[in-house]
C-alpha positions as YAML, in Angstrom:
chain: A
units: angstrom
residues:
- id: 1
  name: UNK
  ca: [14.66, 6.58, 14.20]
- id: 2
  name: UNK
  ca: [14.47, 3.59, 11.66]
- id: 3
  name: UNK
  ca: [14.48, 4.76, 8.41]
- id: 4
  name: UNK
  ca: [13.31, 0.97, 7.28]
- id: 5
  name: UNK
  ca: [9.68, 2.02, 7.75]
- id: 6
  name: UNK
  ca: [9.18, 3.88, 4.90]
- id: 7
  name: UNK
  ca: [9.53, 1.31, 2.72]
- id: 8
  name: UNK
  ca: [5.82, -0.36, 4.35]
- id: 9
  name: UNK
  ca: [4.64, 3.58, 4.23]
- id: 10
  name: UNK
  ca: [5.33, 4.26, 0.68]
- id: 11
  name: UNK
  ca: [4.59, 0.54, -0.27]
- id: 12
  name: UNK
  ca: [1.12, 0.81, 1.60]
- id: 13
  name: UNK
  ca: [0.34, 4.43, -0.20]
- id: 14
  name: UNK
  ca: [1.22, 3.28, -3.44]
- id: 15
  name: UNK
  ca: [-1.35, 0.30, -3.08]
- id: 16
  name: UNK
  ca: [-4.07, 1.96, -1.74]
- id: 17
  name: UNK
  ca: [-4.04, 3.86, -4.92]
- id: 18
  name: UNK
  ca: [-3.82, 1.33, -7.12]
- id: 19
  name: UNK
  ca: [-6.95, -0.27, -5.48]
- id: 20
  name: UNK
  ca: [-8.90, 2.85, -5.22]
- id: 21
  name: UNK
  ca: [-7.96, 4.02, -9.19]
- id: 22
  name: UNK
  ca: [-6.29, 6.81, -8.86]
- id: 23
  name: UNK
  ca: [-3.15, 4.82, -10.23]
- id: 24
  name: UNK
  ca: [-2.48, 4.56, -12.99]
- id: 25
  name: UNK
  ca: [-3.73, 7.60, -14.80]
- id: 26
  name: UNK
  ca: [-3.93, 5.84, -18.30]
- id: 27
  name: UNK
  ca: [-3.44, 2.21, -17.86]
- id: 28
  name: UNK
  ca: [-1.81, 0.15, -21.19]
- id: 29
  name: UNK
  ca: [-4.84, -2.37, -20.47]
- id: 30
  name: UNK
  ca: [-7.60, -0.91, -18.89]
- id: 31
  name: UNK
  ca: [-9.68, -4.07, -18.70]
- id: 32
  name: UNK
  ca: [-6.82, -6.24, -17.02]
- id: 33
  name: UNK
  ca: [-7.10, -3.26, -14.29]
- id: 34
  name: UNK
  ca: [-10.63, -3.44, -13.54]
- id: 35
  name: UNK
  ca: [-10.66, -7.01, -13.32]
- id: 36
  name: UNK
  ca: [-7.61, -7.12, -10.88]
- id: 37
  name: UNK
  ca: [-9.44, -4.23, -8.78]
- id: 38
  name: UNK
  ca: [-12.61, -6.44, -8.36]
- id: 39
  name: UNK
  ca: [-10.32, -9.24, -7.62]
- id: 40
  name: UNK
  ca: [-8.47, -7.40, -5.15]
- id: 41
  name: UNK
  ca: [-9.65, -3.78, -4.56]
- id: 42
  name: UNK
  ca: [-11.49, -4.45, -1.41]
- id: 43
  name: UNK
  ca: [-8.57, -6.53, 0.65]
- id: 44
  name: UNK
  ca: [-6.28, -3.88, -0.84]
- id: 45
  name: UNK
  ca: [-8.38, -0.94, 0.63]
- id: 46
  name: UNK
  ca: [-8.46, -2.85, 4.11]
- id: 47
  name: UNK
  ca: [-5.08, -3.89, 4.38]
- id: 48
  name: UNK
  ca: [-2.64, -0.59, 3.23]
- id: 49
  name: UNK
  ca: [-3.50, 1.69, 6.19]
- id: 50
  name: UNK
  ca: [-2.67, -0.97, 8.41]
- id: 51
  name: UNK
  ca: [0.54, -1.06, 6.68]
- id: 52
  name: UNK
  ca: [1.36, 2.47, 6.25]
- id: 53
  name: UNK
  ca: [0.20, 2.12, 10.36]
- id: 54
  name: UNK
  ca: [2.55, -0.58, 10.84]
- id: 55
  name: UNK
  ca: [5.50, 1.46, 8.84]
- id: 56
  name: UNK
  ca: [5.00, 4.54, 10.99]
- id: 57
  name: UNK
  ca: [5.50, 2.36, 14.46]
- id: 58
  name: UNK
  ca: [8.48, 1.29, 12.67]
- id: 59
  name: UNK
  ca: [9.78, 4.46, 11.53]
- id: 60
  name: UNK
  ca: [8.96, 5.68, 15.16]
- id: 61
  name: UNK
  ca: [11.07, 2.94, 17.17]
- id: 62
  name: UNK
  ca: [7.97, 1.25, 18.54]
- id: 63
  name: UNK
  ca: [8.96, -2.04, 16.08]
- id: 64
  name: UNK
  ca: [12.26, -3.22, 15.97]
- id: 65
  name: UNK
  ca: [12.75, -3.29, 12.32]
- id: 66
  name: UNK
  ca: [13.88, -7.13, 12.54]
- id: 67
  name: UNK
  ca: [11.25, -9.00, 12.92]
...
């Protein structure tokens, strides 16, 4: 087992949040957030699962973790 995928997994959770608001509760600046999720909410919400995908293939052996 390759414990180097959960870095991807936890990386790929954490910005799926971000993108979807649930992260951060109570933002310093809540207009710099909103503007960055508009910006970059909808690639974000595409592009984590296949990372948190790619971390579990890596975290299963499937992926040699250097690539």
């Amino acid at each position: 087992m390759n414990i180097e995928g959960i870095i991807p997994i936890l990386g790929g959770i954490y910005g799926y949040f971000l993108a979807t608001g649930y992260l951060p509760k109570k933002p310093k600046e809540p207009e710099k957030m909103e503007i960055w999720r508009n910006k970059f909410g909808g690639f974000m919400k595409k592009a984590c699962p296949f990372l948190v995908v790619f971390g579990l293939l890596q975290l299963l052996g499937f992926i040699p973790s250097s690539i």
